[in-house]
VEXVOLUM-272218 format. One record per residue (C-alpha): residue number from 1; y, x, z. Coordinates in nm, 3 decimals. Layout:
BEGIN
(NUM (Y X Z))
...
! end
This chain:
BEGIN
(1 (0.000 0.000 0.000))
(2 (0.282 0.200 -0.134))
(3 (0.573 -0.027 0.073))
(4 (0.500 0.244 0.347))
(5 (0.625 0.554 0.170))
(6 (0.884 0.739 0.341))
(7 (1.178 0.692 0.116))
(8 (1.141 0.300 0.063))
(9 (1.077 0.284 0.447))
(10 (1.425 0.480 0.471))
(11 (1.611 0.256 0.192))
(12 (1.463 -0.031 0.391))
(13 (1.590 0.082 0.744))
(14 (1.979 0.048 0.556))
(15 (1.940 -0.243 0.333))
(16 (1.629 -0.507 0.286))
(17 (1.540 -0.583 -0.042))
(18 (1.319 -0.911 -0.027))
(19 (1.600 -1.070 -0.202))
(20 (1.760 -0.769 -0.382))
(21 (1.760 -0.697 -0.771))
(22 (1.629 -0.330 -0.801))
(23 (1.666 -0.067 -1.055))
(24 (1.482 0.191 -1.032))
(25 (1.585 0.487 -1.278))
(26 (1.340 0.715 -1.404))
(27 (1.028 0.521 -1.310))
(28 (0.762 0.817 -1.457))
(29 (0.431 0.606 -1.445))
(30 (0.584 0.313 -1.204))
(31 (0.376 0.452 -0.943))
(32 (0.660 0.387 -0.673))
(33 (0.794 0.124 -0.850))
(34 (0.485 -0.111 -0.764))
(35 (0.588 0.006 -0.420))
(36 (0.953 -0.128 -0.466))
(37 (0.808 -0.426 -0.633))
(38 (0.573 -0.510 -0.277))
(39 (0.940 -0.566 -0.150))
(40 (1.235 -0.682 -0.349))
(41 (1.281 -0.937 -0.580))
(42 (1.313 -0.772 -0.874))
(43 (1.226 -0.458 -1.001))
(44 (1.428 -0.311 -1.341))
(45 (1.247 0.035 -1.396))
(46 (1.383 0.235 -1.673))
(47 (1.212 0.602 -1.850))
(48 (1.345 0.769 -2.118))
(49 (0.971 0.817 -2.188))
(50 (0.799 0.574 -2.392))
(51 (0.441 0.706 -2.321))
(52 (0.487 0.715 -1.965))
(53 (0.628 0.352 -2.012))
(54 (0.304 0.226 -2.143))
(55 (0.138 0.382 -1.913))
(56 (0.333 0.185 -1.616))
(57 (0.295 -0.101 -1.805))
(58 (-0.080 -0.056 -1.816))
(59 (-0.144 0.085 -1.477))
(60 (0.160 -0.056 -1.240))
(61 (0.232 -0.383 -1.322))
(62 (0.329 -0.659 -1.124))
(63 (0.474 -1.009 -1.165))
(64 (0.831 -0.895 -1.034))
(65 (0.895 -0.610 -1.230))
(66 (1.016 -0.517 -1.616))
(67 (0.946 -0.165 -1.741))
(68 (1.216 -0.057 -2.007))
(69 (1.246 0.267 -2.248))
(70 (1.604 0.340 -2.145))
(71 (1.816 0.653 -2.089))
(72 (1.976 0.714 -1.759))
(73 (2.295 0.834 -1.936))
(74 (2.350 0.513 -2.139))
(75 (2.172 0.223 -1.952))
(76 (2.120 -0.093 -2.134))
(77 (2.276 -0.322 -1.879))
(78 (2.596 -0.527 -1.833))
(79 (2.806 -0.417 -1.571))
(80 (2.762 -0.468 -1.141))
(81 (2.409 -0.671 -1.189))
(82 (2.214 -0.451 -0.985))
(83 (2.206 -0.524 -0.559))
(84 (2.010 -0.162 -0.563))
(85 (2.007 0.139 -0.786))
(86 (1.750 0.381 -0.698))
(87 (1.668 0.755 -0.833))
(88 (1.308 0.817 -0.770))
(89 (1.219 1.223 -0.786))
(90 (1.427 1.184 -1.098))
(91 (1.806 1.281 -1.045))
(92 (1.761 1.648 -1.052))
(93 (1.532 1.617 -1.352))
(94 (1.820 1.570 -1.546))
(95 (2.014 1.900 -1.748))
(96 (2.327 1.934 -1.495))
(97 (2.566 1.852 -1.799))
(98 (2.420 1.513 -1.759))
(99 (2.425 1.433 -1.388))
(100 (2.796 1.353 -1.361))
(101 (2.777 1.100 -1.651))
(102 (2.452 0.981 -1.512))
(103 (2.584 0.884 -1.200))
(104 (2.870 0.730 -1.383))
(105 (2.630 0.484 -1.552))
(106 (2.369 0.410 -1.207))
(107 (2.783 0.309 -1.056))
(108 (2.874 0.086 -1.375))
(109 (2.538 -0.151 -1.319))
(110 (2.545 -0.163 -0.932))
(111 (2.713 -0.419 -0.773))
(112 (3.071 -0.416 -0.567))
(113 (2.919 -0.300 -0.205))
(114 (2.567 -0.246 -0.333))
(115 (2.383 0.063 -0.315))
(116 (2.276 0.364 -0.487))
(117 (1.932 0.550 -0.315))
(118 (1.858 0.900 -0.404))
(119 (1.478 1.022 -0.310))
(120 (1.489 1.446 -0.396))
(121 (1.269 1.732 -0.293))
(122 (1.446 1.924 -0.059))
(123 (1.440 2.329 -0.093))
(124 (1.228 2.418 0.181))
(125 (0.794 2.428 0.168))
(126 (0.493 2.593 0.100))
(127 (0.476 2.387 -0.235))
(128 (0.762 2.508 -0.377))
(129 (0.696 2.818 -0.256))
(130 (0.362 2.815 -0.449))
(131 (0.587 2.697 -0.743))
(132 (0.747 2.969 -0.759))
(133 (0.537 3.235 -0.709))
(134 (0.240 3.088 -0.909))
(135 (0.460 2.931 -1.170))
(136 (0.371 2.570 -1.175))
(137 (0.577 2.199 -1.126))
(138 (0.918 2.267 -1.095))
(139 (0.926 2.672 -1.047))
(140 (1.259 2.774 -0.912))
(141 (1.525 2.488 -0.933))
(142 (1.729 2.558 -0.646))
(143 (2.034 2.569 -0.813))
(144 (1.974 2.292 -1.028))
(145 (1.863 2.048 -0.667))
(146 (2.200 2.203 -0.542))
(147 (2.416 2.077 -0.793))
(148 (2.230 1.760 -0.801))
(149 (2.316 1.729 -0.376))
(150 (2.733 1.788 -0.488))
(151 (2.757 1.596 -0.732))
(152 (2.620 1.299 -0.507))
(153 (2.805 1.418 -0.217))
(154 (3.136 1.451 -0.392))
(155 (3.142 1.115 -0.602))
(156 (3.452 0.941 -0.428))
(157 (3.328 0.588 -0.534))
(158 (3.056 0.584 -0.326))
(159 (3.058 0.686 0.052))
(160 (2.741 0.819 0.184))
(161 (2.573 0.583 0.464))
(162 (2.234 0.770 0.583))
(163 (2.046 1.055 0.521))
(164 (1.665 1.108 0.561))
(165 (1.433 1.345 0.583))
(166 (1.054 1.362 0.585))
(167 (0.770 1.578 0.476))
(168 (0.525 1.566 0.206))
(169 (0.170 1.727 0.210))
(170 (-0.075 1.830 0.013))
(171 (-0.414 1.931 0.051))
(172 (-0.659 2.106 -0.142))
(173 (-1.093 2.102 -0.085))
(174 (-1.074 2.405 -0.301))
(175 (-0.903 2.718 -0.530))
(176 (-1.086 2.518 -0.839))
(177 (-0.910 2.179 -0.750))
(178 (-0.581 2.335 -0.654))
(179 (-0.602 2.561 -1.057))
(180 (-0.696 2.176 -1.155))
(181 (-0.450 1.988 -1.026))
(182 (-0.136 2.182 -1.065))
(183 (-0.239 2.413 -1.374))
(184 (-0.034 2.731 -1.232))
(185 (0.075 2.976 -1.558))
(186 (0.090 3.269 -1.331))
(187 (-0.120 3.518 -1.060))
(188 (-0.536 3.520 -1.041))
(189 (-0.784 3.325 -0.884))
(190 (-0.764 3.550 -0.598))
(191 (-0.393 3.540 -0.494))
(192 (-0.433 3.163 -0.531))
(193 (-0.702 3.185 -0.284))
(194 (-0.512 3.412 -0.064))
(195 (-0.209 3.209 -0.054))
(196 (-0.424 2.859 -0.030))
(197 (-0.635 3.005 0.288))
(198 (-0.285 3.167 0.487))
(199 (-0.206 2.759 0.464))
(200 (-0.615 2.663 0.505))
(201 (-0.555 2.439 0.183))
(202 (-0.240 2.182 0.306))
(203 (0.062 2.270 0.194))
(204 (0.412 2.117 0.233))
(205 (0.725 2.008 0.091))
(206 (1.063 1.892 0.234))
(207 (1.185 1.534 0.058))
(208 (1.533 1.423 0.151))
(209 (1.680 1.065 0.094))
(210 (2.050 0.985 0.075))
(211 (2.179 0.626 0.072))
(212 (2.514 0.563 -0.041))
(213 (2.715 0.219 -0.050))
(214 (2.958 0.157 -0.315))
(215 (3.318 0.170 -0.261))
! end
């Protein structure tokens, strides 16, 4: 049941959406969304990504929810129709040319005093330490989550209500899963073990949500 994640327990804690209109930007395979979905109204989820679309279609459905190849940048919407606009793991996806108009467009469709949820990795873990050094996920994006924190931080129509933080962890039966799972480009089989058995298998990641209100 995917209503108890961390994030949508945060974005709960500020605003409840059983009777909120929801969209959720960057939607990937509407894994979370169906989460969202257990407990708004309505559920908008948009991907630039028509594959990955299909694929929430297919897999993530639900009666309350419309999946939609759209572009963060220029969202198909009229404006202030949205109670909720939430970024899920996607904001600092985006090239940092493209955050600032982004942001412009998730403002445009959100209603007067609605709000705008952003769910991010944060920069410390074992994970992204693994990224890094093994070359995998993300790899080293701490400038890029940086810039994606100002720009949120420093947009004056919106004024920041909460912040949240929580931990995400991952575990691994063995060095063959782990080189499944998460493919890693660089370093052998025996650093991986090496670095997997200093964190006997479980390793973590930092996830930070920050709930703003709009001005």
């Amino acid at each position: 049941m995917f209503k108890s994640e961390p994030f949508l327990l945060c974005v709960q804690s500020v605003v409840k959406l059983k009777d909120k209109s929801v969209l959720d930007i960057g939607c990937g395979d509407g894994l979370r969304t169906k989460g969202i979905a257990a407990v708004a109204k309505h559920v908008m989820a948009v991907d630039p990504d028509a594959e990955v679309i299909a694929q929430a279609k297919k897999e993530n459905g639900a009666k309350n929810v419309e999946y939609r190849r759209a572009d963060g940048r220029k969202l198909p919407f009229s404006d202030r129709i949205f109670d909720v606009v939430i970024f899920t793991m996607s904001f600092h996806h985006l090239p940092t040319k493209d955050m600032p108009p982004a942001l412009d467009e998730a403002l445009r469709v959100t209603k007067r005093g609605g709000y705008l949820a952003f769910f991010e990795p944060d920069w410390a873990g074992t994970i992204i330490e693994a990224e890094r050094r093994f070359g995998f996920g993300d790899g080293d994006i701490r400038d890029v989550k940086a810039y994606a924190y100002h720009v949120m931080l420093t947009e004056s129509r919106m004024a920041e209500v909460a912040e949240f933080f929580n931990q995400a962890v991952f575990t691994y039966r063995s060095v063959q899963e782990f080189a499944k799972l998460e493919q890693p480009r660089r370093g052998s089989r025996s650093e991986w073990k090496a670095f997997l058995e200093k964190n006997r298998y479980r390793l973590w990641a930092d996830e930070r949500t920050n709930i703003f209100r709009k001005k």
